[in-house]
N, CA, C and O atoms as a GROMACS GRO file, in nm:
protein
  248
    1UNK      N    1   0.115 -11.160  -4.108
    1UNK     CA    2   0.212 -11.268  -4.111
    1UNK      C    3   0.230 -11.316  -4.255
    1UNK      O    4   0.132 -11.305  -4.329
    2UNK      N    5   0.337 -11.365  -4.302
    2UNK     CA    6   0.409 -11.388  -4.435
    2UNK      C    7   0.316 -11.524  -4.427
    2UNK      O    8   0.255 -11.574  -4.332
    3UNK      N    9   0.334 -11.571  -4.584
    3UNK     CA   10   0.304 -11.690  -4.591
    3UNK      C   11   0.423 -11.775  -4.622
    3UNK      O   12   0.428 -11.894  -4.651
    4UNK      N   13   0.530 -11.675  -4.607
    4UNK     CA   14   0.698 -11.756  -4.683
    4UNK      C   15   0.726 -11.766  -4.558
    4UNK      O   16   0.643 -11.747  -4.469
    5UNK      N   17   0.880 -11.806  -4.534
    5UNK     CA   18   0.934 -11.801  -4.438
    5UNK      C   19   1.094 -11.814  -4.490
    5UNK      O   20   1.118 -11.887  -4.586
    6UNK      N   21   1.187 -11.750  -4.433
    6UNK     CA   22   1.331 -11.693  -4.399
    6UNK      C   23   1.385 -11.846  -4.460
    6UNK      O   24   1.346 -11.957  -4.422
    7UNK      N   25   1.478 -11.818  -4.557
    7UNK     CA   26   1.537 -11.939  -4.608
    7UNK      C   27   1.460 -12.012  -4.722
    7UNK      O   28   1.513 -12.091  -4.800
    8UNK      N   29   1.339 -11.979  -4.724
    8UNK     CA   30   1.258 -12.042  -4.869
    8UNK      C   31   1.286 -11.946  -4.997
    8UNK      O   32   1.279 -11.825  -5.021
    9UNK      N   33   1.327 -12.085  -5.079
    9UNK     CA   34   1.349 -12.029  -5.213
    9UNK      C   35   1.229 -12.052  -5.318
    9UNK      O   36   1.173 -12.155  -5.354
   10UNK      N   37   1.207 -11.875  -5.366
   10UNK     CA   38   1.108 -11.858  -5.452
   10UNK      C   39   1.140 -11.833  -5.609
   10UNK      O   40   1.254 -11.823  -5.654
   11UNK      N   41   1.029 -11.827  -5.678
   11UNK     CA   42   1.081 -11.713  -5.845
   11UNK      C   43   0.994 -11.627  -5.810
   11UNK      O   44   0.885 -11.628  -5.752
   12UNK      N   45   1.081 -11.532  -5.868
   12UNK     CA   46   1.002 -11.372  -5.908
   12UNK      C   47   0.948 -11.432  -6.014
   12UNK      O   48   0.992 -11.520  -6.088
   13UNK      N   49   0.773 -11.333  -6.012
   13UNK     CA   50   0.671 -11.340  -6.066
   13UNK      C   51   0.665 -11.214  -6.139
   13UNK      O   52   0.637 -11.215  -6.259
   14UNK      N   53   0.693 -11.090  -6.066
   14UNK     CA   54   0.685 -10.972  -6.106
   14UNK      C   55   0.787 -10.888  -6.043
   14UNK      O   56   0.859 -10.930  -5.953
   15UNK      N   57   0.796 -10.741  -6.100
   15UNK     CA   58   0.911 -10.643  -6.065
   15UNK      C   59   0.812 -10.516  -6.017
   15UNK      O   60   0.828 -10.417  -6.087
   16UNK      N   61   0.725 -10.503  -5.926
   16UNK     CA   62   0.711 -10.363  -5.886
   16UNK      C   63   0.722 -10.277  -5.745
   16UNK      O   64   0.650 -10.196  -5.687
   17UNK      N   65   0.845 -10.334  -5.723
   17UNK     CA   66   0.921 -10.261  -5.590
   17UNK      C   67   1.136 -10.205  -5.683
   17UNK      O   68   1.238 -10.150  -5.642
   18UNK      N   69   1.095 -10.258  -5.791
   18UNK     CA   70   1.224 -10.165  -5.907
   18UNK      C   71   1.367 -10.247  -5.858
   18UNK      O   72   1.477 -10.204  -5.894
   19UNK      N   73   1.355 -10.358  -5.781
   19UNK     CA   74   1.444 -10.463  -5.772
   19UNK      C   75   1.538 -10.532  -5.894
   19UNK      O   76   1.493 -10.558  -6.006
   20UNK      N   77   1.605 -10.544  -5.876
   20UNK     CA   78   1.669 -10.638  -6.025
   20UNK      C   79   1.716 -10.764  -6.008
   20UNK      O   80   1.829 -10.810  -6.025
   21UNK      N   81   1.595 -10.825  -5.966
   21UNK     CA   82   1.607 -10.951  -6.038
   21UNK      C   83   1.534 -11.010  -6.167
   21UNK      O   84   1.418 -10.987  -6.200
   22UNK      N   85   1.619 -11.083  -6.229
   22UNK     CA   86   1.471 -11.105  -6.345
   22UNK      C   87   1.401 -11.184  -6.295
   22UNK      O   88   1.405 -11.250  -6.191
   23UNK      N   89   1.290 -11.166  -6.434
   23UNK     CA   90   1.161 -11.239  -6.390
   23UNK      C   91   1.176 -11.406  -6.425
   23UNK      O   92   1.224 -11.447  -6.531
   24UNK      N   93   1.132 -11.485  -6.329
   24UNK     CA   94   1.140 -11.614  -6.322
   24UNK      C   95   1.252 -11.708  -6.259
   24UNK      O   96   1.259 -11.831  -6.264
   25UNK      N   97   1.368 -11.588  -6.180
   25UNK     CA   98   1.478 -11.606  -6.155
   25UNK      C   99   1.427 -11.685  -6.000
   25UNK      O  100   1.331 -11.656  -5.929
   26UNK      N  101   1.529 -11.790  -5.982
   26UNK     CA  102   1.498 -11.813  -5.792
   26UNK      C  103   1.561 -11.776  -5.709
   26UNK      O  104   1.681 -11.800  -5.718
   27UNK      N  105   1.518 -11.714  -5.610
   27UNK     CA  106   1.590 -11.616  -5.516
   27UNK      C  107   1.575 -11.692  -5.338
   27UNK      O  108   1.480 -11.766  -5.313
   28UNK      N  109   1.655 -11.667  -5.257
   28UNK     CA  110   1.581 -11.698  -5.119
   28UNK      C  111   1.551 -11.575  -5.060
   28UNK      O  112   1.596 -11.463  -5.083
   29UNK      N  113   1.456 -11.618  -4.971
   29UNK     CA  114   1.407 -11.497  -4.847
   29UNK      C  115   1.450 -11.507  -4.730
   29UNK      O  116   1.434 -11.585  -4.636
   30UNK      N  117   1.529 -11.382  -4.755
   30UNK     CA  118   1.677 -11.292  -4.652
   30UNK      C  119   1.605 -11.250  -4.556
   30UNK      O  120   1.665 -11.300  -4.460
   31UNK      N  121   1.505 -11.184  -4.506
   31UNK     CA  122   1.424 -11.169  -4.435
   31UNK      C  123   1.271 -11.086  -4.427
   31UNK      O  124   1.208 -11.030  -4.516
   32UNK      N  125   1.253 -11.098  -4.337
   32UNK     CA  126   1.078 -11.072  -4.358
   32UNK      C  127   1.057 -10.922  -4.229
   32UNK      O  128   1.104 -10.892  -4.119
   33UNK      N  129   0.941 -10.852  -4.345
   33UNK     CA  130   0.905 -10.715  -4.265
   33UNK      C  131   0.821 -10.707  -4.150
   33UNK      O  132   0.715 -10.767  -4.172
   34UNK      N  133   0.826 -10.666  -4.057
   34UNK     CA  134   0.675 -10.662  -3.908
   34UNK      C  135   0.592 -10.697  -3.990
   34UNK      O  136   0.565 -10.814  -3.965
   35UNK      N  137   0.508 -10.642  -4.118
   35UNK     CA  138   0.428 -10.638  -4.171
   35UNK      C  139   0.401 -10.794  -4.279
   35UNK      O  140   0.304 -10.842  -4.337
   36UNK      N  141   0.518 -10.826  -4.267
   36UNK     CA  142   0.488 -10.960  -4.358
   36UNK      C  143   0.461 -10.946  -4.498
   36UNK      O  144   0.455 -11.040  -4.577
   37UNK      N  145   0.447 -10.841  -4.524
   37UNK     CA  146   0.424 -10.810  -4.664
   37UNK      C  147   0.576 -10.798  -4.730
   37UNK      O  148   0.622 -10.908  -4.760
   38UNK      N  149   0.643 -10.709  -4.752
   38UNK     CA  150   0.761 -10.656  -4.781
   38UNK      C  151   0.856 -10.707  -4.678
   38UNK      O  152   0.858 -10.693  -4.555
   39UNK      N  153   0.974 -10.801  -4.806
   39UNK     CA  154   1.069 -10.870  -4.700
   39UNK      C  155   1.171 -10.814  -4.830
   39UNK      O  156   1.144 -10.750  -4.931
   40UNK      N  157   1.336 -10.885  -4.764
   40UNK     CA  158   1.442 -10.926  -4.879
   40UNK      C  159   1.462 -11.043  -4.931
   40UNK      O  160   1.413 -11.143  -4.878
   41UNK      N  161   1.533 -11.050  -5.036
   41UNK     CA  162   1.549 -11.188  -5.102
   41UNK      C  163   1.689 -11.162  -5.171
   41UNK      O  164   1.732 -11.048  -5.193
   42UNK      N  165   1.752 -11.270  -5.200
   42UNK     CA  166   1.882 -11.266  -5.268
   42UNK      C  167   1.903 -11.344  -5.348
   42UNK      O  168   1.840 -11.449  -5.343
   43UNK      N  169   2.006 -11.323  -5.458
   43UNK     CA  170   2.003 -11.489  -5.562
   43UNK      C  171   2.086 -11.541  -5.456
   43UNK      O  172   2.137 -11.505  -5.350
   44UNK      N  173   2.076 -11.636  -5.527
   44UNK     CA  174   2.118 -11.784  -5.482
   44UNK      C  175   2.278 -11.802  -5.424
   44UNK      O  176   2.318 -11.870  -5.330
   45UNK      N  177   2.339 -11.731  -5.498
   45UNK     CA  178   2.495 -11.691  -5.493
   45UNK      C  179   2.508 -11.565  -5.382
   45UNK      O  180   2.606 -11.495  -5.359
   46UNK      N  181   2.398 -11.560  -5.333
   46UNK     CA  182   2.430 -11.434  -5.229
   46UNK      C  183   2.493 -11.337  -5.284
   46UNK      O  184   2.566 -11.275  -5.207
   47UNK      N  185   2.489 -11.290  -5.427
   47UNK     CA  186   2.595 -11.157  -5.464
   47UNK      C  187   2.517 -11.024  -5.416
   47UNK      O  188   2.569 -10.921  -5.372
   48UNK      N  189   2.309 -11.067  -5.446
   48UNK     CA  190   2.280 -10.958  -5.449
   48UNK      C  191   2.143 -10.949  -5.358
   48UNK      O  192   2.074 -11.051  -5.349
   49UNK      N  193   2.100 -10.821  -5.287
   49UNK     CA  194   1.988 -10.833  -5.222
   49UNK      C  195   1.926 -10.757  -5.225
   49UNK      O  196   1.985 -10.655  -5.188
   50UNK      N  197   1.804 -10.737  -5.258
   50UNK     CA  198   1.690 -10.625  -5.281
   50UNK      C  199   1.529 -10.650  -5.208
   50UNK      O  200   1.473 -10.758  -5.190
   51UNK      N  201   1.487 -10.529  -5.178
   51UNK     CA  202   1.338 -10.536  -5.105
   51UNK      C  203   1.252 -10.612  -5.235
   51UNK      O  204   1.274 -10.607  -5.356
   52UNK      N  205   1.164 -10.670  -5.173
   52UNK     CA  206   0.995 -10.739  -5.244
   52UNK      C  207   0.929 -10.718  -5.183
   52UNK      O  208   0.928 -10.680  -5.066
   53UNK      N  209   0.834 -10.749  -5.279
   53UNK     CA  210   0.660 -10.790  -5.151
   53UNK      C  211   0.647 -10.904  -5.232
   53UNK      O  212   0.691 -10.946  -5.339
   54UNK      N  213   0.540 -10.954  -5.107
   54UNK     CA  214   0.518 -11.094  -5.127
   54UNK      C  215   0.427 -11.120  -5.271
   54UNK      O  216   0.439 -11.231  -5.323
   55UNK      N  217   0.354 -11.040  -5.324
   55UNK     CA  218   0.290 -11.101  -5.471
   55UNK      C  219   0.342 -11.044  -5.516
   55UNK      O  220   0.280 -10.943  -5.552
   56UNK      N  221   0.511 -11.048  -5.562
   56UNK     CA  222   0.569 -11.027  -5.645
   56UNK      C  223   0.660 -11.179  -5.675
   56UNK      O  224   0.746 -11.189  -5.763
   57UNK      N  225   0.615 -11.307  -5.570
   57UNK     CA  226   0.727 -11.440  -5.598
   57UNK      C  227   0.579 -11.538  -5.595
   57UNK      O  228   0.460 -11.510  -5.575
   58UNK      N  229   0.650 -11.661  -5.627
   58UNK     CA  230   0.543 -11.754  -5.589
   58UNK      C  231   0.643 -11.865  -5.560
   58UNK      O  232   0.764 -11.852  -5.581
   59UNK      N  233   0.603 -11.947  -5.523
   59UNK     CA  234   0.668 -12.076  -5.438
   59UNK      C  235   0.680 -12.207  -5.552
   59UNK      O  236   0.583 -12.252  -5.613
   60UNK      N  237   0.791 -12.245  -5.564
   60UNK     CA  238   0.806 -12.331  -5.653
   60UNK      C  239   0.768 -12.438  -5.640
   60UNK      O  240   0.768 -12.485  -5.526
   61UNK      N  241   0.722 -12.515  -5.748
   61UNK     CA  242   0.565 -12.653  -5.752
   61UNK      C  243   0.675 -12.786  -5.720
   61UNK      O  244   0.765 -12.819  -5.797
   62UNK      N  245   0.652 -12.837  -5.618
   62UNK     CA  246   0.703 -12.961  -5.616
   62UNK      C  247   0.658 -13.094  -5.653
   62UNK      O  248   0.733 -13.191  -5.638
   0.00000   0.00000   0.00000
């Protein structure tokens, strides 16, 4: 099970699933894999959507 959930907006931390977003950019999570590990995410503007895994974002500090 994810520790994110569908609609939470994160930053990329890192790039090693070859995605293009940059790093530090905030994206939301488009959805999540059986596995919870590997979901999608999109910017913000919905233009674009690419696979992650989850220690590749971290959750922004409120």
């Amino acid at each position: 099970m994810s520790k994110y959930k569908i609609g939470e907006i994160v930053i990329i931390m890192k790039n090693k699933t070859d995605h293009e977003f940059e790093i530090g950019e905030k994206v939301k999570i488009s959805s999540i894999g059986e596995d919870g590990d590997i979901f999608t995410a999109e910017k913000l503007d919905g233009c674009e959507e690419w696979c992650i895994s989850e220690d590749e974002v971290t959750r922004i500090a409120e």
